[in-house]
N, CA, C and O atoms as CSV, one atom per row, in Angstrom:
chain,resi,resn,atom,element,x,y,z
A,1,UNK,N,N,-13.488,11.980,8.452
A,1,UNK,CA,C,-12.117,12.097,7.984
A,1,UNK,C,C,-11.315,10.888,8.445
A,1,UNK,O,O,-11.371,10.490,9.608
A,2,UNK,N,N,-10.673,10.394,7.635
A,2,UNK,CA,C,-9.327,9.413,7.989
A,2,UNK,C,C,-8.005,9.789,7.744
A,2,UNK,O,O,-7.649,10.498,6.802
A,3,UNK,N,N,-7.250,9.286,8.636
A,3,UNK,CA,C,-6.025,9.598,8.962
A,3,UNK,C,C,-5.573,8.401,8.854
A,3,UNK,O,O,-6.133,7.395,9.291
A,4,UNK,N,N,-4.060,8.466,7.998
A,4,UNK,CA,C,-3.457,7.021,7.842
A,4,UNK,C,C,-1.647,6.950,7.677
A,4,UNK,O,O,-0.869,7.798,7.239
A,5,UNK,N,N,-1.427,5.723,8.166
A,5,UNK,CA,C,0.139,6.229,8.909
A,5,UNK,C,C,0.530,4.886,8.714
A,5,UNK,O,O,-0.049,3.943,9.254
A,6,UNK,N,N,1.654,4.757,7.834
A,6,UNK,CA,C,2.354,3.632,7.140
A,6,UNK,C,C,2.842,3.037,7.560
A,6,UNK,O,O,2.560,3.417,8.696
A,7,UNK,N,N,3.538,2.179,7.723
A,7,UNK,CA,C,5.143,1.390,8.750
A,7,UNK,C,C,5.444,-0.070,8.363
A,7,UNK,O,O,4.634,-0.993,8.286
A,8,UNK,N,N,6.783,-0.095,8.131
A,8,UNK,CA,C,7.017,-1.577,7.563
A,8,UNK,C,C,8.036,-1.699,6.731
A,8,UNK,O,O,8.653,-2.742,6.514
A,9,UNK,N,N,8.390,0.197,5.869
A,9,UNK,CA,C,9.124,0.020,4.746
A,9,UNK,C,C,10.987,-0.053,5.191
A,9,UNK,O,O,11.192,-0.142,6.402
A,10,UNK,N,N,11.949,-0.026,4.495
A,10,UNK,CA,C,13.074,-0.516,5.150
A,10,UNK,C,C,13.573,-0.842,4.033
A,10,UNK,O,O,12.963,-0.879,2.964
A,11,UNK,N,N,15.202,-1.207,4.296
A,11,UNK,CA,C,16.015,-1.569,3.284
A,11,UNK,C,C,16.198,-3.559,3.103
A,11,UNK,O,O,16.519,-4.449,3.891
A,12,UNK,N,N,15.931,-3.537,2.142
A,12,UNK,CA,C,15.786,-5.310,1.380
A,12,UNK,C,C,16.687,-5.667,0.567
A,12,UNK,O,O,16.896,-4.796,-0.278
A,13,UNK,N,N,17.291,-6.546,0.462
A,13,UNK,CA,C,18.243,-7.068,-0.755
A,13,UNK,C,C,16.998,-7.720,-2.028
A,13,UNK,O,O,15.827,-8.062,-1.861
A,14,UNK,N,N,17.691,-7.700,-3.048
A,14,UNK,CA,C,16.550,-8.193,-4.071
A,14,UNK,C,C,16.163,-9.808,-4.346
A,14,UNK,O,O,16.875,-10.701,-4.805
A,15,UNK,N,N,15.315,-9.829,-4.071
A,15,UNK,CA,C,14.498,-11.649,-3.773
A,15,UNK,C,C,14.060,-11.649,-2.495
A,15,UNK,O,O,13.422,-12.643,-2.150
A,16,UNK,N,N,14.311,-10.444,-1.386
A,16,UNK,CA,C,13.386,-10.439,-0.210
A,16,UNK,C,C,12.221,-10.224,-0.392
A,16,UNK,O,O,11.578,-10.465,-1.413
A,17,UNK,N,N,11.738,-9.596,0.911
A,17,UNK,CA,C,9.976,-9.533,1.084
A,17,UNK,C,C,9.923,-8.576,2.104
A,17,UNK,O,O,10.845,-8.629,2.919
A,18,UNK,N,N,9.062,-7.706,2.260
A,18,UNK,CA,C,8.872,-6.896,3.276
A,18,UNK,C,C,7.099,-7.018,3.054
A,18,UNK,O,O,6.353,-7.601,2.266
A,19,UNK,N,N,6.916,-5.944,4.452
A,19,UNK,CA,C,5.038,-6.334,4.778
A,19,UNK,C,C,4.800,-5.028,5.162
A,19,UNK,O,O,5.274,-4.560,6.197
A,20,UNK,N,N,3.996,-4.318,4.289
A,20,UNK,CA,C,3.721,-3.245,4.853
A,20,UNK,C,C,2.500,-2.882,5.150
A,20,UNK,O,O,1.584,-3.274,4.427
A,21,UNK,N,N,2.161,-1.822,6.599
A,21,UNK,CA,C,0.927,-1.759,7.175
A,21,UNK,C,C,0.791,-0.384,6.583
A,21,UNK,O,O,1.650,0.377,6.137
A,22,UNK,N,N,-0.694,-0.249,6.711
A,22,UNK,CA,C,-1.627,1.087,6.722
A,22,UNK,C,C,-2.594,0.785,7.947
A,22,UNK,O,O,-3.456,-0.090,7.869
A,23,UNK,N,N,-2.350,1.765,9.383
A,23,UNK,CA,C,-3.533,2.395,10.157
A,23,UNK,C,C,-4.161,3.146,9.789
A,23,UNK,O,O,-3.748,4.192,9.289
A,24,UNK,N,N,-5.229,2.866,9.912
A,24,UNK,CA,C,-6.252,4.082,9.472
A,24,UNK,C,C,-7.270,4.552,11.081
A,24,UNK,O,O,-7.552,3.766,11.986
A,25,UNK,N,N,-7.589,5.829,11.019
A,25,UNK,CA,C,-8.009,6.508,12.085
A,25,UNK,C,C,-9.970,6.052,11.711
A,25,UNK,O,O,-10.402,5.548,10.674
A,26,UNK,N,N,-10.658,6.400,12.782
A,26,UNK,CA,C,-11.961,6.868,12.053
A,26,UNK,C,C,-12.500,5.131,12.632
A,26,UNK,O,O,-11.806,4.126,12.786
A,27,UNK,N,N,-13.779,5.307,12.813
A,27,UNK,CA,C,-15.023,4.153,13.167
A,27,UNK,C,C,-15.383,3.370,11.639
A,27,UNK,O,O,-15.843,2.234,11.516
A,28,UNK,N,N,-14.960,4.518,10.322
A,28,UNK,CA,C,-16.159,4.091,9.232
A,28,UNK,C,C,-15.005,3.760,8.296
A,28,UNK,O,O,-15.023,4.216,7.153
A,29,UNK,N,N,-13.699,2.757,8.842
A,29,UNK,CA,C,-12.274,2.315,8.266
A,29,UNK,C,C,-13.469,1.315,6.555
A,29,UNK,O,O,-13.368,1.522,5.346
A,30,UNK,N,N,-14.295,0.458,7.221
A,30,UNK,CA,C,-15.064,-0.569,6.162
A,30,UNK,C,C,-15.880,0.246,4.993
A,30,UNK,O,O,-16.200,-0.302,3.938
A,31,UNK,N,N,-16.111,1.297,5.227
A,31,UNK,CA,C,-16.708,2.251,3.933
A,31,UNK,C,C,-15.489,2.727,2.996
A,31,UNK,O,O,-15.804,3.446,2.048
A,32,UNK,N,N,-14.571,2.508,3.106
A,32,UNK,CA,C,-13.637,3.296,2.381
A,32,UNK,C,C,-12.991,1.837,1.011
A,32,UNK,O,O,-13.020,0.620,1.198
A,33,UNK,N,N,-12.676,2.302,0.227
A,33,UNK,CA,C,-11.984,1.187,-0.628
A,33,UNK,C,C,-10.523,1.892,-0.349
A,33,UNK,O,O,-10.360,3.108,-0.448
A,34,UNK,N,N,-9.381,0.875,0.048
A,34,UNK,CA,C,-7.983,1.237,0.268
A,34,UNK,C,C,-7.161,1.023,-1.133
A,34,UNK,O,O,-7.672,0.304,-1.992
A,35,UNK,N,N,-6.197,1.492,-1.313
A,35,UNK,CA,C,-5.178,1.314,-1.775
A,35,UNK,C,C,-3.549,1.871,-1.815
A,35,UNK,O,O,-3.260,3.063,-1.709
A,36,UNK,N,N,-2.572,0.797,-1.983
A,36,UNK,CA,C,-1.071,1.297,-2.018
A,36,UNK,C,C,-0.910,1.797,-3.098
A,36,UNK,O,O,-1.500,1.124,-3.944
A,37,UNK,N,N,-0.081,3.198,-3.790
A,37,UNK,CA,C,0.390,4.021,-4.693
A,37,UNK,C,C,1.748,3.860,-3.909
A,37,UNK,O,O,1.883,3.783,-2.688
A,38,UNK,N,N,2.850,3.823,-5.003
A,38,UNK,CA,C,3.877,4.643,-5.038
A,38,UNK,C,C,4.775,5.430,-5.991
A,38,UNK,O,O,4.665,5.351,-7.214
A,39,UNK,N,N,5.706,6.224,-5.336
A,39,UNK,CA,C,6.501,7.081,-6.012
A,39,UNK,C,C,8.334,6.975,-6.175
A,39,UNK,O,O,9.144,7.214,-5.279
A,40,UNK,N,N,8.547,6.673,-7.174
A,40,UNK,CA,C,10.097,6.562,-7.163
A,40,UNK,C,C,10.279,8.051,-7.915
A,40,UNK,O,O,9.583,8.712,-8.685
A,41,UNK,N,N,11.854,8.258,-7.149
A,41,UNK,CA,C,12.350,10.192,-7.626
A,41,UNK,C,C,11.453,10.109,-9.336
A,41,UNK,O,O,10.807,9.350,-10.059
A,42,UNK,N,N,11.885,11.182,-9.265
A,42,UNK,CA,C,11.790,11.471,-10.630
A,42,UNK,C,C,10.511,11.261,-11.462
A,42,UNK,O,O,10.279,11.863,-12.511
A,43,UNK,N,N,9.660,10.298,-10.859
A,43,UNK,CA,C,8.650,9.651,-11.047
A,43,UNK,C,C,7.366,10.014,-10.754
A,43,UNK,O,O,7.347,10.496,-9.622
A,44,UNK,N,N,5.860,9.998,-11.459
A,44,UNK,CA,C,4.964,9.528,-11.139
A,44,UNK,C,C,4.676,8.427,-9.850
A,44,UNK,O,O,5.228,7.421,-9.406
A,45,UNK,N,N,3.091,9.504,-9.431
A,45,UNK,CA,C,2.756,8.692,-8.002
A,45,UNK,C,C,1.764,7.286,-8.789
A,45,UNK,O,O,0.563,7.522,-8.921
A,46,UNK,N,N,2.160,6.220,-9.164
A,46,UNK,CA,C,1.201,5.331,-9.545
A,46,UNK,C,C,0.727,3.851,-8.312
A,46,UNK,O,O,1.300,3.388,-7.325
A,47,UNK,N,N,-0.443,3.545,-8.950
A,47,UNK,CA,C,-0.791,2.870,-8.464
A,47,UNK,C,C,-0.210,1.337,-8.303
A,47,UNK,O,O,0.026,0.735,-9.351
A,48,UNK,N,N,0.059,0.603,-6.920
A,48,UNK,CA,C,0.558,-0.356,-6.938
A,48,UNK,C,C,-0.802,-1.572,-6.510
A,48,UNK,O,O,-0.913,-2.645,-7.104
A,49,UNK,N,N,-1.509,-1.235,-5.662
A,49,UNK,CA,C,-2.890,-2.518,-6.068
A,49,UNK,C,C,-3.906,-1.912,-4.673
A,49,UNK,O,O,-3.548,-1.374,-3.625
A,50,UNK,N,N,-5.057,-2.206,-5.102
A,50,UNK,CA,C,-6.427,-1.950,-4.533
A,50,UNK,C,C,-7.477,-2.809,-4.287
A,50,UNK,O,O,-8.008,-3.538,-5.125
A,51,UNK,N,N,-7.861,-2.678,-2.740
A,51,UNK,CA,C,-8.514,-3.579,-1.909
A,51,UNK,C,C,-9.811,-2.918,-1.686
A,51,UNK,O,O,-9.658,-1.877,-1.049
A,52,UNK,N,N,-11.641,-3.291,-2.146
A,52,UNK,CA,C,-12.757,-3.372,-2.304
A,52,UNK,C,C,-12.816,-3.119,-0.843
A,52,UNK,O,O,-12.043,-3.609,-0.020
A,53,UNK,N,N,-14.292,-1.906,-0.466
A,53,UNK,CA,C,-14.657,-2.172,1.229
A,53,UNK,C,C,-15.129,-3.428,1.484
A,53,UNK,O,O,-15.707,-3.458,2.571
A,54,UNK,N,N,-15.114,-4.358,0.980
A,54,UNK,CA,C,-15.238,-5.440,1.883
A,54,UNK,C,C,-14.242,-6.442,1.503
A,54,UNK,O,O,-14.189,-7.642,1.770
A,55,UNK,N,N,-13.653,-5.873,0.988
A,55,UNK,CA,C,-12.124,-7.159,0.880
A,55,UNK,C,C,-12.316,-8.175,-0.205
A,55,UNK,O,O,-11.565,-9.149,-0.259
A,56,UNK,N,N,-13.375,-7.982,-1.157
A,56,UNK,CA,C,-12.870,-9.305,-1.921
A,56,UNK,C,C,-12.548,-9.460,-3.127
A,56,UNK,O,O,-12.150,-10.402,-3.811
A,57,UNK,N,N,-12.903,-7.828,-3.375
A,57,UNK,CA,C,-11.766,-7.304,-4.899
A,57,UNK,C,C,-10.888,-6.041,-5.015
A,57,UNK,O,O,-11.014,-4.867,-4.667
A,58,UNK,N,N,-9.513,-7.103,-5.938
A,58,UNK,CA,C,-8.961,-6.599,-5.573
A,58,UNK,C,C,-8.147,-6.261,-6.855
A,58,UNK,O,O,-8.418,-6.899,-7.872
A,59,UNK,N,N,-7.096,-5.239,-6.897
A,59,UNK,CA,C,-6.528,-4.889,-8.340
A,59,UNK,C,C,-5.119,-4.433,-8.072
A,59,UNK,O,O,-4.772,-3.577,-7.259
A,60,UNK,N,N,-4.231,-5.261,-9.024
A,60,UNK,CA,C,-2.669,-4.824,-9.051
A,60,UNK,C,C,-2.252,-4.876,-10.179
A,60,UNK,O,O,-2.677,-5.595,-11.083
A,61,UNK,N,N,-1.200,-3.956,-10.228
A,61,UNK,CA,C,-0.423,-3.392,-11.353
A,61,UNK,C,C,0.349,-4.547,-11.757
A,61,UNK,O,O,0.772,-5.453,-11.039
A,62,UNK,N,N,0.506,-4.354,-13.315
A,62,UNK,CA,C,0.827,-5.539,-14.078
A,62,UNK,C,C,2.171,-5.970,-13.430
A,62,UNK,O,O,2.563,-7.130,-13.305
A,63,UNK,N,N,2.779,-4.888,-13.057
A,63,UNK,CA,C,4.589,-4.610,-12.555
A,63,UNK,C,C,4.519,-5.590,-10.993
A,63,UNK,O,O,5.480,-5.877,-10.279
A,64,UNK,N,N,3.254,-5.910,-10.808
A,64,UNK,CA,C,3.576,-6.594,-9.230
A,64,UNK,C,C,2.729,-7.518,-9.280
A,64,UNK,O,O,2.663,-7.975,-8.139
A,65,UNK,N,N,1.881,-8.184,-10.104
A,65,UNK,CA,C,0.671,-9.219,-9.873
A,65,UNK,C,C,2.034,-10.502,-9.964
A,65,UNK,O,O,3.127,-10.453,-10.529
A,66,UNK,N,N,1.300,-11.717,-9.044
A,66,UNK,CA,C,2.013,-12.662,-8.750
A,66,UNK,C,C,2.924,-12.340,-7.571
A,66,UNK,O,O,3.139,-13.331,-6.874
A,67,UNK,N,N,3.512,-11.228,-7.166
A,67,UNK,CA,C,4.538,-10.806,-6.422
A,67,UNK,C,C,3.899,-10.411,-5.436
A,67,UNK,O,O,4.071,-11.278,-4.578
A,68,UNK,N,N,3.016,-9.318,-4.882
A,68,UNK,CA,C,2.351,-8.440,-4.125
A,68,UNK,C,C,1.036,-9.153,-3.852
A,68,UNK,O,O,0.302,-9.748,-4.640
A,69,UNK,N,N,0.896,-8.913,-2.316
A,69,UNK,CA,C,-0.531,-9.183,-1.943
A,69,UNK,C,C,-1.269,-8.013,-1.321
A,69,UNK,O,O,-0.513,-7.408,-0.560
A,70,UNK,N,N,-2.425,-7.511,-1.377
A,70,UNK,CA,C,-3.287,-6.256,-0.749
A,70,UNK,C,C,-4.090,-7.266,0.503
A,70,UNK,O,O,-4.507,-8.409,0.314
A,71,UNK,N,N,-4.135,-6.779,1.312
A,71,UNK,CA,C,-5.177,-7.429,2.498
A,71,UNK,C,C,-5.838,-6.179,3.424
A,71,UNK,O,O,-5.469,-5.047,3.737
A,72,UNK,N,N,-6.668,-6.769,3.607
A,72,UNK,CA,C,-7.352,-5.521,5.091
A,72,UNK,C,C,-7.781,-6.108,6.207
A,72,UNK,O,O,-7.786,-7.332,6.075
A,73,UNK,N,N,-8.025,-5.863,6.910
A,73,UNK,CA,C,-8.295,-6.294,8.645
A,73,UNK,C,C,-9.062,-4.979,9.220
A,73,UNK,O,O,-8.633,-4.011,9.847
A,74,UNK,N,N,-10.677,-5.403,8.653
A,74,UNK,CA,C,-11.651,-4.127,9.653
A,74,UNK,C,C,-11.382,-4.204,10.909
A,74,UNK,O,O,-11.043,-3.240,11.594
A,75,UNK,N,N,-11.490,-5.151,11.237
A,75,UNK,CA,C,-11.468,-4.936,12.869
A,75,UNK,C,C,-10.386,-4.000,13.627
A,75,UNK,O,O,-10.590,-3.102,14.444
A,76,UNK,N,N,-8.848,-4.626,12.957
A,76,UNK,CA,C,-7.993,-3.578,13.352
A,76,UNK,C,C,-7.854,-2.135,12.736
A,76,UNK,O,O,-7.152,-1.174,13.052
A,77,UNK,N,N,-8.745,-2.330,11.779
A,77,UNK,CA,C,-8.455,-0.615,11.124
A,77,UNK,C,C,-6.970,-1.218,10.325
A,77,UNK,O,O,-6.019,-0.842,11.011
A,78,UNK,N,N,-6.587,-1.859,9.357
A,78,UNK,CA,C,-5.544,-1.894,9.065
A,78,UNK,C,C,-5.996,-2.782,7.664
A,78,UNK,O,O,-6.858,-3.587,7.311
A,79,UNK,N,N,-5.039,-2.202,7.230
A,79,UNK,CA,C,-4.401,-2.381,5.397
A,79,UNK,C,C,-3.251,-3.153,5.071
A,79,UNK,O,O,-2.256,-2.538,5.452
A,80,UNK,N,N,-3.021,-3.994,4.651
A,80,UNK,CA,C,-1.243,-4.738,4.547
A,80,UNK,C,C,-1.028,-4.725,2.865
A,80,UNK,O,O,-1.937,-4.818,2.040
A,81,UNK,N,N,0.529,-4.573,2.560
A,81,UNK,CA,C,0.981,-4.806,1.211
A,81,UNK,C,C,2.377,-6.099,0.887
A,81,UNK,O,O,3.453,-5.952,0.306
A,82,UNK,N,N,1.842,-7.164,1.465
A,82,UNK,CA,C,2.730,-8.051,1.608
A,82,UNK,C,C,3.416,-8.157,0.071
A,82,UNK,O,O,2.778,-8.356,-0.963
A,83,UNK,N,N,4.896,-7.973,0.180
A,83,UNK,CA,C,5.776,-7.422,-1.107
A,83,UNK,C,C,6.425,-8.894,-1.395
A,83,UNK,O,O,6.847,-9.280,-0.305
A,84,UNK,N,N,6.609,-9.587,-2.096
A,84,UNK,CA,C,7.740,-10.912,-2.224
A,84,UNK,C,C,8.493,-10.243,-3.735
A,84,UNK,O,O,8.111,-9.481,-4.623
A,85,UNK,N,N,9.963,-11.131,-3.387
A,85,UNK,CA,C,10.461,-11.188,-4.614
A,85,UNK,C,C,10.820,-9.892,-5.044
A,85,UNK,O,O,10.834,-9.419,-6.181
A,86,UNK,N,N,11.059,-9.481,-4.139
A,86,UNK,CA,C,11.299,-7.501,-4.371
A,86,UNK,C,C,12.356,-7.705,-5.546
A,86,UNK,O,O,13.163,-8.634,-5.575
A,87,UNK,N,N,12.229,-6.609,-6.605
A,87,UNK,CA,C,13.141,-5.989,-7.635
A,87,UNK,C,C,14.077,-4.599,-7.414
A,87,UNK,O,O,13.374,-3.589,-7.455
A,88,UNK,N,N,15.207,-4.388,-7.236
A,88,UNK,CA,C,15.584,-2.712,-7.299
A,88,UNK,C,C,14.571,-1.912,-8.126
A,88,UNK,O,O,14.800,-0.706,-8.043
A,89,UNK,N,N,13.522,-2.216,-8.898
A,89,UNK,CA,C,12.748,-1.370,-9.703
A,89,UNK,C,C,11.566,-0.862,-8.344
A,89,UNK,O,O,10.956,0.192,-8.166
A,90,UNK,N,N,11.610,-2.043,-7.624
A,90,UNK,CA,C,10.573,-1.618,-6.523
A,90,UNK,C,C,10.646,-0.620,-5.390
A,90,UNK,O,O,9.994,-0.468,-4.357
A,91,UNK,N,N,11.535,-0.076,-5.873
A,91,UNK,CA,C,12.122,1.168,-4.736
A,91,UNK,C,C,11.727,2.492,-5.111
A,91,UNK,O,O,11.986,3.171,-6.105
A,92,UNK,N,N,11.104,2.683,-4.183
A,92,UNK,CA,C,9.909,4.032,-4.027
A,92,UNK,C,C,9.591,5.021,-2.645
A,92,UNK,O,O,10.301,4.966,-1.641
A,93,UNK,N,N,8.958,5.506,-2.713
A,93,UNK,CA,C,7.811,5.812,-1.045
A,93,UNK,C,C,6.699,5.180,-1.913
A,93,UNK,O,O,6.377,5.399,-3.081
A,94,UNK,N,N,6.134,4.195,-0.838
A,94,UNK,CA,C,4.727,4.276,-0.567
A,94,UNK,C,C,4.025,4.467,-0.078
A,94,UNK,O,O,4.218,4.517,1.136
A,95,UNK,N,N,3.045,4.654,-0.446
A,95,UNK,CA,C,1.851,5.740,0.182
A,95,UNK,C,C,0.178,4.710,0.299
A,95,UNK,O,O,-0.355,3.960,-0.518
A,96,UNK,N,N,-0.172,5.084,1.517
A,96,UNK,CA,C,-1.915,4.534,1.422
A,96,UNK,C,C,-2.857,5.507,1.200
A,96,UNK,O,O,-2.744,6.715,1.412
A,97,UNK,N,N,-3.870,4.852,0.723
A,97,UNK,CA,C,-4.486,5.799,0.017
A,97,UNK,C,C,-6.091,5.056,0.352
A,97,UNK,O,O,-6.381,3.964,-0.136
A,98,UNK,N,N,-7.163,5.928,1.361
A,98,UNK,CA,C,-8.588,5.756,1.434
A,98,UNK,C,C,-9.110,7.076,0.506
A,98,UNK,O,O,-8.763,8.245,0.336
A,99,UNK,N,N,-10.335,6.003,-0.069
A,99,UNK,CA,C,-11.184,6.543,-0.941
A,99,UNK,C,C,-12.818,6.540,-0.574
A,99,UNK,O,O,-13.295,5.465,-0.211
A,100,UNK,N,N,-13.447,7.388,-0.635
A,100,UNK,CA,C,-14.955,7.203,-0.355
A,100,UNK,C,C,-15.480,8.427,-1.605
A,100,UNK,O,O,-14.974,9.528,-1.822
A,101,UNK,N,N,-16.441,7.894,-2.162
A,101,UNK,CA,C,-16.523,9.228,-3.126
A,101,UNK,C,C,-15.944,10.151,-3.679
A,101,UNK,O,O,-15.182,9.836,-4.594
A,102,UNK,N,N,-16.052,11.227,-3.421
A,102,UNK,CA,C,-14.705,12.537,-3.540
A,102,UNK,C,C,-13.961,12.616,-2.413
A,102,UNK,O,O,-12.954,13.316,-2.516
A,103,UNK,N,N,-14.181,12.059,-1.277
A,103,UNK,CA,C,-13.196,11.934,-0.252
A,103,UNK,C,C,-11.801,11.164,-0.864
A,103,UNK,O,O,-11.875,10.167,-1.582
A,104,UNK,N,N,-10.789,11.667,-0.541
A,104,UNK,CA,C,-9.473,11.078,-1.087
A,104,UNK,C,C,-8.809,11.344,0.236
A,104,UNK,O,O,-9.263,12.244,0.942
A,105,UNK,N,N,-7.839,10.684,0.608
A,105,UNK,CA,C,-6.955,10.867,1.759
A,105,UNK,C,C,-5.516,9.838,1.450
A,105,UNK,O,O,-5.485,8.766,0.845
A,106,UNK,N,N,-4.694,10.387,1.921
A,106,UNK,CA,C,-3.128,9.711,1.832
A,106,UNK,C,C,-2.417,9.609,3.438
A,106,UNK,O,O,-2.815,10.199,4.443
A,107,UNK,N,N,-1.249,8.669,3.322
A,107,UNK,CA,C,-0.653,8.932,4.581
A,107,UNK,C,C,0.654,9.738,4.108
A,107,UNK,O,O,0.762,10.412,3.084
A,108,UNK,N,N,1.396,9.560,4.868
A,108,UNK,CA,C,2.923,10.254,4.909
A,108,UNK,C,C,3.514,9.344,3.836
A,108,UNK,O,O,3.978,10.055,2.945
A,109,UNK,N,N,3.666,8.126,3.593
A,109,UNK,CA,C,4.534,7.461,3.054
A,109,UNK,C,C,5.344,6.827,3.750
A,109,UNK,O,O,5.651,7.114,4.907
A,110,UNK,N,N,5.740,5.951,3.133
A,110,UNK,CA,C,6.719,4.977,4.071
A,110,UNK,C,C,8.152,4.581,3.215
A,110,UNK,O,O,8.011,3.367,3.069
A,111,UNK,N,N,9.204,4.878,2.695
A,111,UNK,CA,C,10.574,4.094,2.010
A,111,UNK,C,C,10.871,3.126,1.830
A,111,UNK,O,O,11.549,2.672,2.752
A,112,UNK,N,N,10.644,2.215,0.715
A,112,UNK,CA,C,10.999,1.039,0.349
A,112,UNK,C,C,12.368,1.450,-0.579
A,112,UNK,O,O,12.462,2.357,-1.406
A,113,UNK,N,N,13.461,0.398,-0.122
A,113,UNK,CA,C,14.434,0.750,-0.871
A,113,UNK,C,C,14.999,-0.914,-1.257
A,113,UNK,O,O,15.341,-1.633,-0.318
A,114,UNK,N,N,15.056,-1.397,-2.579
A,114,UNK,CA,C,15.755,-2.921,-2.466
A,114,UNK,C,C,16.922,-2.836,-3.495
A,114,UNK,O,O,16.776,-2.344,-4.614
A,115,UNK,N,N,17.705,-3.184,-3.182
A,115,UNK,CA,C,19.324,-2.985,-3.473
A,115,UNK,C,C,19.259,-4.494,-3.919
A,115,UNK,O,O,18.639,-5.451,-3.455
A,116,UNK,N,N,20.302,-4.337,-5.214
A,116,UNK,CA,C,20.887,-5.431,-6.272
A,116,UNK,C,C,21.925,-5.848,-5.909
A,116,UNK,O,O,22.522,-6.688,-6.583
């Protein structure tokens, strides 16, 4: 089982950048393929981009390619969603998300909010 716990999100003016982490619990962090989802009210939980267990593919939503970077760090057990160029459209919770087979797991979410 993995356990995963967000931190990073915060309030941005629009053309900032924020960096957000995913810890993940567990020895077997490199078997899992990661990814950031989020959710704005009203909204669908969709996918914002996804990082391969070994880091070297990777996939983002049309709404953030060029803007958003996915990274991982086995060693630390950690996930990053380096954000540039934030839009007020980019204001959500986001959420991490490990995958292994039918194993699915999420964290709490974290609040991104970027004001115009």
């Amino acid at each position: 089982q993995v356990q995963l716990v967000e931190s990073g999100g915060g309030l941005v003016q629009a053309g900032g950048s924020l960096r957000l982490s995913c810890a993940a619990s567990g020895r077997t962090f490199s078997s899992y393929a990661m990814g950031w989802f989020r959710q704005a009210p009203g909204k669908e939980r969709d996918i914002v981009a996804a990082i391969s267990r070994s880091g070297v593919s990777t996939y983002y939503a049309d709404s953030v390619k060029g803007r958003f970077s996915i990274s991982r760090d086995t060693g630390r057990n950690k996930v990053y969603l380096q954000m540039n160029s934030l839009k007020s459209e980019d204001t959500a919770v986001y959420y991490c998300n490990a995958v292994l087979g039918s194993a699915n797991y999420w964290g709490q979410g974290t609040q991104v909010t970027v004001s115009s």
